[in-house]
N, C-alpha and C positions, 0 to 999 in steps of 0.2 A: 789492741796492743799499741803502745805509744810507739811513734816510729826513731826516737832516740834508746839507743841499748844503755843500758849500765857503763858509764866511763866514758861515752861518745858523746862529743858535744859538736851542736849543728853551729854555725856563725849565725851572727843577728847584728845586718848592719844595720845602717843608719844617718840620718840627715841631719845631723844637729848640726852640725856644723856649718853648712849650707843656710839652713834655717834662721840661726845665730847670726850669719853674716846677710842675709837679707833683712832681718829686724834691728842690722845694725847693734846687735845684745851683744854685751860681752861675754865672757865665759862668768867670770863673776858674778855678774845681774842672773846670767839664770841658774847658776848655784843656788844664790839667794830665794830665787823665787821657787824652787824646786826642795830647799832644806838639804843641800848637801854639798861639800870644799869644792871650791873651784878644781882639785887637782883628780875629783872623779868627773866631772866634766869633759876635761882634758880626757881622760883615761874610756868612755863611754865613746868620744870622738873617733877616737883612733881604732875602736873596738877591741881595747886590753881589756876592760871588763864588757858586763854584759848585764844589764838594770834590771831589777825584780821589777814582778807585771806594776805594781803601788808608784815604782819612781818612773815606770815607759808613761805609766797613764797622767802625773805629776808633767812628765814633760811635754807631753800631747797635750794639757790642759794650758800650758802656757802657748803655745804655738796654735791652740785653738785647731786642733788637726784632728784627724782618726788617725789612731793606731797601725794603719796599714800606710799613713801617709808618712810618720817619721818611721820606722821600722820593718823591715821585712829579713826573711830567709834567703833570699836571693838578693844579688847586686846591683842596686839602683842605677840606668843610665842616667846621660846627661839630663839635667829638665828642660833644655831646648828641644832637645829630642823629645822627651815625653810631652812635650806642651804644642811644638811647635814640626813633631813629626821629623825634626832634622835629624842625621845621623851625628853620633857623636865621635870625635874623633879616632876614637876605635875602631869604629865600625867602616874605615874605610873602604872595606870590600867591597862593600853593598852599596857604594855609590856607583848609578849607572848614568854615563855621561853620554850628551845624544854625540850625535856624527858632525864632527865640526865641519862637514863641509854645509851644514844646514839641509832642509828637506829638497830636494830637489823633483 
C-alpha cells in the first residue's frame, strides 16, 4: 500500500534554486529549456506546486543530476554541510567547542 492516503499530500522539496544560482541560470532560461513559464519555475521554487515525475526528470536533465540530487521528501541541509561536513546554521546545537583553555 502506497504510504500517501487519499487527500494527504507528503512535501517534495527541492534545489532549483540553489542550482539555478550556481549555473548562474535564470528562471527564465530554465523555463525555456524545461518547456514551461517562468512563473512555474518560481512556483516549483518556493514549493507552491509540485512537478509531475516528466517535468522533475526534464529538470535533472538540465542540471545533469539524479533525481535524488534535485528533489527529495525530506529537507535538504546546507551544501557546506553536506560537502564539506560543516554544520549549518541551524544546527547550532551540535557544535561541540574544545576547552579554551587548550589541552593542558
Amino acid at each position: 500500500m502506497s504510504p500517501v492516503r487519499r487527500g494527504e499530500k507528503l512535501p517534495i522539496y527541492n534545489r532549483i534554486g540553489v542550482l539555478r544560482a550556481e549555473r548562474r541560470m535564470t528562471r527564465a532560461q530554465l523555463a525555456e529549456s524545461v518547456g514551461i513559464n517562468v512563473q512555474s519555475v518560481g512556483a516549483l521554487e518556493r514549493g507552491d506546486n509540485y512537478p509531475s515525475l516528466d517535468l522533475a526528470f526534464r529538470i535533472c536533465a538540465v542540471f545533469d543530476l539524479p533525481v535524488e540530487a534535485v528533489f527529495s521528501r525530506t529537507e535538504f541541509g546546507a551544501m557546506s554541510a553536506e560537502l564539506y561536513g560543516r554544520p549549518s546554521p541551524d544546527d547550532q546545537s551540535t557544535i561541540h567547542r574544545s576547552d579554551p583553555g587548550g589541552a593542558r
